[in-house]
N, C-alpha and C positions, 0 to 999 in steps of 0.2 A: 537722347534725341539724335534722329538721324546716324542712326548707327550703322543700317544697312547701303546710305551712301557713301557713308567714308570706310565702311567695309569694300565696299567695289574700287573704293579710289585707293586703298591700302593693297588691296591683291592685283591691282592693276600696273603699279609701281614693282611688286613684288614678281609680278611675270614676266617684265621689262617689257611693256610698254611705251614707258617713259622711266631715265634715270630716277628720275623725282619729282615731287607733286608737295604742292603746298594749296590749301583750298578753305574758304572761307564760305557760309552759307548765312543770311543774316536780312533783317526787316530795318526801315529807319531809325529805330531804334535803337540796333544793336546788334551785334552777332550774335549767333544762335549756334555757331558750332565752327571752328576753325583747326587745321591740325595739317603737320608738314610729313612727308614720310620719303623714304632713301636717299638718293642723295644728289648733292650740290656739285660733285663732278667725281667723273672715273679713271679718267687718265689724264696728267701721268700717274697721279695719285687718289685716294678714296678721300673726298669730305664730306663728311655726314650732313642732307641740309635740316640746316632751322629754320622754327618757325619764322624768324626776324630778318630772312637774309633777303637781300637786293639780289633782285632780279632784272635783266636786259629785256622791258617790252614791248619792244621793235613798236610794231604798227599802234599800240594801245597808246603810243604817244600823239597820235593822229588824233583823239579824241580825246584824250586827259589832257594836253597840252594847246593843241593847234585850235580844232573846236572851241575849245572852251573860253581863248582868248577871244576868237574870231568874233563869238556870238557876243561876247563882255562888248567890244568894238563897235558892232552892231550899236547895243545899249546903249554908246555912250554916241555915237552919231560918227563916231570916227569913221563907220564903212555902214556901206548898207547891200543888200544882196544881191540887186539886180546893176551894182557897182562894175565899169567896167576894171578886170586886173589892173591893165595897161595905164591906169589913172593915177596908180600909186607906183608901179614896178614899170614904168617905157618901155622898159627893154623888154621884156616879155611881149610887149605886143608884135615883135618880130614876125615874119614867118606866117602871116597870117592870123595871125592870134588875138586882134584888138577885140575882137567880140566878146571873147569869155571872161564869163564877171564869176563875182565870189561866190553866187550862187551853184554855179556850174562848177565850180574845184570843188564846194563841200558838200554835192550828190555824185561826182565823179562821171558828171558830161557834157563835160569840159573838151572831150574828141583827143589828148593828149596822149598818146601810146602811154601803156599802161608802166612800164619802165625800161629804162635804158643804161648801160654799163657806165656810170660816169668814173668809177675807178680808173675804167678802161681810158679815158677819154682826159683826163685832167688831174693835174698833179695840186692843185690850189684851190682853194674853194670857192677863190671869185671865178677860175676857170672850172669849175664844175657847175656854177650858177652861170655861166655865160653858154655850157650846152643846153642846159634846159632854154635859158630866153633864146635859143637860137633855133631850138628843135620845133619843126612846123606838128600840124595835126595831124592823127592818125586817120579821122574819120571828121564828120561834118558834126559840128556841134550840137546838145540835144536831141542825139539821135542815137546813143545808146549810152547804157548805164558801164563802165570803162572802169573799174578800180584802179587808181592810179598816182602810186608813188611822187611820178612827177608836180601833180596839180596838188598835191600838199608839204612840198620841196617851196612851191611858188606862195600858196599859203602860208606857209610858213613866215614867208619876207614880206609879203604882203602886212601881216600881224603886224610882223616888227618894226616896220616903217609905220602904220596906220597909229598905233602905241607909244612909239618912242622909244624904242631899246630894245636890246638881244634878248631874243625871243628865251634862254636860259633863265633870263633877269627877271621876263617878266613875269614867266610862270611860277616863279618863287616867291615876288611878290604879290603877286595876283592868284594865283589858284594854292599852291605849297606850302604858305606860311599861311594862310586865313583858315585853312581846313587842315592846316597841322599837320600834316602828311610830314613827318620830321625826316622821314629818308629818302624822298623822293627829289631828282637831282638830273644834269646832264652832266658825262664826264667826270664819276667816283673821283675823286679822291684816292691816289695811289694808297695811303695807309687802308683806305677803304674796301680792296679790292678781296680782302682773307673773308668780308663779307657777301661776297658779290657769289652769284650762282654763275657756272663757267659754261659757255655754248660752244662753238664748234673749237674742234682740235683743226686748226690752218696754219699748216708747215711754212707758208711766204708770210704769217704773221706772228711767228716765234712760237705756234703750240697752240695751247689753250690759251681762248679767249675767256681774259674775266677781268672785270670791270670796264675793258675797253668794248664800244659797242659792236654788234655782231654783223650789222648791215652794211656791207662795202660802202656804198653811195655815201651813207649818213656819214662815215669815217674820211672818209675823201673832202666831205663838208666840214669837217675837223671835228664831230662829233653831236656838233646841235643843228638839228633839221625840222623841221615841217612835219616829216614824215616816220622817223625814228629818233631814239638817242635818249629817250625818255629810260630811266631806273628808277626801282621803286620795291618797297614789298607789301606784302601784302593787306595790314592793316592802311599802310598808304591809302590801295586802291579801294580799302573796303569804305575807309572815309569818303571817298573823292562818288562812292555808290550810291553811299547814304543821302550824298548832296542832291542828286538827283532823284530819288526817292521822293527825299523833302522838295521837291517840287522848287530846286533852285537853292535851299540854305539848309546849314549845317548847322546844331547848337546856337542857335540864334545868330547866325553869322550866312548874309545873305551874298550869295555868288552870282547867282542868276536869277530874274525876274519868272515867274511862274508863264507869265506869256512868253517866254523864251522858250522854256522847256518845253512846252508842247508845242509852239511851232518846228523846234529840233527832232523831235519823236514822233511829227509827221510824219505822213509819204509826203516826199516835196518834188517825186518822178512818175508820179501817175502819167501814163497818156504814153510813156515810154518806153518803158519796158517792164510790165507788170510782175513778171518774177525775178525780177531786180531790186524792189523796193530799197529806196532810202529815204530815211531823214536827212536835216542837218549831221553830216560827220558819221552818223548812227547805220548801223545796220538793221533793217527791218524784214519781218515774214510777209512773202518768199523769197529767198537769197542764194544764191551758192554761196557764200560769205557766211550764214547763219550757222553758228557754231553746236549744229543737235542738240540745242535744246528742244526737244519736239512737244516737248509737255508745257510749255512757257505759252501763257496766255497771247491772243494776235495784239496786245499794245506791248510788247515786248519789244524791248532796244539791246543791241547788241555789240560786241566790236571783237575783233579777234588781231594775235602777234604774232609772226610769222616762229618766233622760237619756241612758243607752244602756250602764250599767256592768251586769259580771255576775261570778258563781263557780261554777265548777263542780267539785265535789271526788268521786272516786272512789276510794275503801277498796278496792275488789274489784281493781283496775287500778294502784292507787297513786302514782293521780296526781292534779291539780288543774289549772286553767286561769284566770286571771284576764283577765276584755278590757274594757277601759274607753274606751268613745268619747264624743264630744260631739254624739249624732244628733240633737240638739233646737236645735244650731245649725246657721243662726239664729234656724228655726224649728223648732216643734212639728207642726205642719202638713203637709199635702198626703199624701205616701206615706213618711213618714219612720217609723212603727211597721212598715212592711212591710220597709225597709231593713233596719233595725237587726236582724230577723229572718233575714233572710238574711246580712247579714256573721256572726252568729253562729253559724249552722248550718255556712255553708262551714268557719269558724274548727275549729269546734269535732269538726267530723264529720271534718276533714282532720288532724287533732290526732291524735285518738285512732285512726285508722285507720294516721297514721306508726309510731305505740307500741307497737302491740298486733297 
């Protein structure tokens, strides 16, 4: 089964595209085909990856983690969407800011510049949260669709205050441990790290990065953010798939309310910017953000990791695809966003065209 898509995804690895590729194909019920191929890092040395290793999924933590508390929060009345931020975090409403509510950070128009150097800017992580509640709007609110680091930096604390604990804490108790996700974590575990897949080679950060996270900002934040800092592999993410598949629950083990999930996997920007679409957290067709899946039916939800991780889940089709690579080793650089573009289209287009 599905032999010709992980034939593209084994030659695609093999042509260096990408270091490595690890990729799971799979309906609520179960996987249907999973399989890891080259490797976990190149220099200074060769680690062959497995199927099992922890991987850095930058932005996938925007919507495994941040989302998925946010909307729990929802449920429990702790926040609601058209909530202004500034009600829970003051200090963000800095700078002109008191308008924008939780609605606005989780379809990203919010009007927050899309991201800013806080490495640059702050040695502490209260002072890395004090540039963002300091930094005024890029543009006027609800008037374009802004992918943006920042407004899920601020989401991030907004959770964690709305919840009651660090936002690490709660995703473990709350999304981590209920759907069993056993590796999924912020901030590996130094023993943990011979398992971790390695992303960029950064000489001011001793070499290769592996297990420490890859996104300056997130690191500067000391490692748990809003917006990155999430690890995980890839049965992790195929479980956390399935949940949403099942329309909210897992093995008899309910996360989310079914009228949650499909107000998440709305368009919640119509009127905005139509080849923007988002959901709650979610990415929808049409997007620059849609990770080519071109064959993935229009209720398709999406989300993409700046180091080369994605998900693609399909309600209409009843399936899902998890593919997780390390394109940012060694480098960020040269044509490696053009790569990572293409192993995902062949992936993803050869996928659903075996299925369907």
């Amino acid at each position: 089964m599905l032999d010709r898509t992980f034939d593209l995804l084994r030659r695609s690895v093999e042509d260096g595209l990408v270091p490595g590729a690890t990729a799971a194909v799979g309906t609520a019920d179960g996987t249907l085909r999973a399989e890891a191929y080259g490797w976990a890092q190149l220099s200074p040395r060769r680690r062959r990856l497995k199927i099992d290793m922890i991987f850095d999924c930058a932005s996938l933590t925007k919507i495994v983690v941040t989302t998925t508390l946010a909307l729990q929060a929802i449920e429990e009345g702790a926040l609601f969407l058209n909530q202004r931020a500034a009600s829970l975090v003051p200090e963000f409403g800095a700078a002109g800011k008191d308008g924008v509510t939780v609605r606005h950070l989780l379809t990203h128009t919010s009007g927050l510049p899309a991201w800013i150097d806080l490495s640059a800017r702050a040695k502490t992580r209260q002072q890395a949260l004090d540039v963002v509640w300091s930094t005024p709007l890029a543009r006027p609110t609800e008037t374009e669709v802004v992918y943006s680091d920042l407004g899920f930096i601020t989401l991030g604390e907004i959770v964690s205050r709305a919840l009651g604990g660090p936002l690490d804490r709660l995703a473990r108790e709350r999304i981590f441990d209920p759907l069993r996700m056993e590796r999924a974590r912020f901030t590996p575990a130094s023993a943990l790290h011979k398992d971790c897949v390695s992303t960029e080679v950064v000489e001011d950060r001793g070499g290769t990065v592996t297990g420490s996270v890859h996104d300056e900002n997130c690191a500067r934040l000391g490692g748990v953010a809003g917006h990155a800092g999430l690890f995980a592999t890839l049965s992790d993410l195929e479980r956390y798939s399935r949940m949403w598949l099942g329309s909210g629950q897992l093995e008899g083990r309910r996360l989310l309310s079914g009228a949650t999930v499909a107000a998440a996997t709305r368009d919640q920007t119509y009127g905005i910017e139509p080849r923007s679409r988002r959901g709650l957290g979610w990415v929808l067709q049409p997007n620059g953000y849609w990770p080519a899946a071109d064959l993935a039916s229009p209720t398709s939800f999406s989300h993409t990791g700046f180091t080369g991780t994605s998900l693609v889940i399909d309600p209409e089709r009843g399936l899902y695809a998890v593919l997780l690579t390390n394109r940012v080793h060694p480098t960020r650089g040269g044509d490696s966003a053009d790569r990572i573009r293409t192993v995902r289209a062949r992936f993803h287009n050869a996928a659903w065209s075996e299925l369907t």
